[in-house]
C-alpha positions in Angstrom: 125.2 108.1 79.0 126.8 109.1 83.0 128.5 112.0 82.8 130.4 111.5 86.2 131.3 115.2 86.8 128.4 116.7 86.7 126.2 113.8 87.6 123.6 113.8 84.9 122.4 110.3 83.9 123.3 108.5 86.9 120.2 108.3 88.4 119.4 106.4 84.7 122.2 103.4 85.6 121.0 100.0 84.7 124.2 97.8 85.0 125.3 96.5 88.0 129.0 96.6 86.5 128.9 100.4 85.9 128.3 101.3 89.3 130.9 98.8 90.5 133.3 100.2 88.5 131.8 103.8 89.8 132.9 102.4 93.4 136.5 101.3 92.2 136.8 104.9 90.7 135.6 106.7 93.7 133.3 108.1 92.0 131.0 111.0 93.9 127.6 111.1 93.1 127.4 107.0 94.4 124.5 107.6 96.5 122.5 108.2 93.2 124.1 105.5 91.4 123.4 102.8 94.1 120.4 104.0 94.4 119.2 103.5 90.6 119.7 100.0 90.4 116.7 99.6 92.7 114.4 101.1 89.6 116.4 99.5 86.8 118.0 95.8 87.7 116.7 92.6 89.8 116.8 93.3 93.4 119.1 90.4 93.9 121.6 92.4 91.9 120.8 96.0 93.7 120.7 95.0 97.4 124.8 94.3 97.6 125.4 97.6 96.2 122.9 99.7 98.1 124.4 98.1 101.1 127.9 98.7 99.9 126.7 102.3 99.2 125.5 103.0 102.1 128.9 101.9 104.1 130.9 104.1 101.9 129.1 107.3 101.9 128.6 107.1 106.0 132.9 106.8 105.6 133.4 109.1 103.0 131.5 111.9 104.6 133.5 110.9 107.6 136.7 111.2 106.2 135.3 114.9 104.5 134.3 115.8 108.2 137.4 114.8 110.1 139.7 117.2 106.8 137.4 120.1 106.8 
């Protein structure tokens, strides 16, 4: 079980679809969740997301930078 808040159990993720779903949401610990995959699923099925993940925590932090 992800508890999305605090971030327990993501590093635990094993379907592609939930952290798909996590980057639809704009969820925050997605560093961590793009990350399991790469421990838990095929690596034809992690690679898009860890690439996706990287591209939107190098924007998000961005964005945090440029409102801070």
């Amino acid at each position: 079980m992800v508890d999305w808040k605090t971030g327990e159990g993501v590093s635990g993720i094993a379907d592609p679809a939930e952290v798909d779903a996590a980057f639809e949401r704009g969820e925050w610990p997605l560093g961590t969740a793009v990350i399991a995959p790469a421990f838990n699923c095929s690596l034809e099925e992690a690679s898009p997301r860890i690439v996706s993940g990287c591209g939107y925590g190098c924007e998000y932090r961005t964005s945090w930078r440029r409102s801070g």
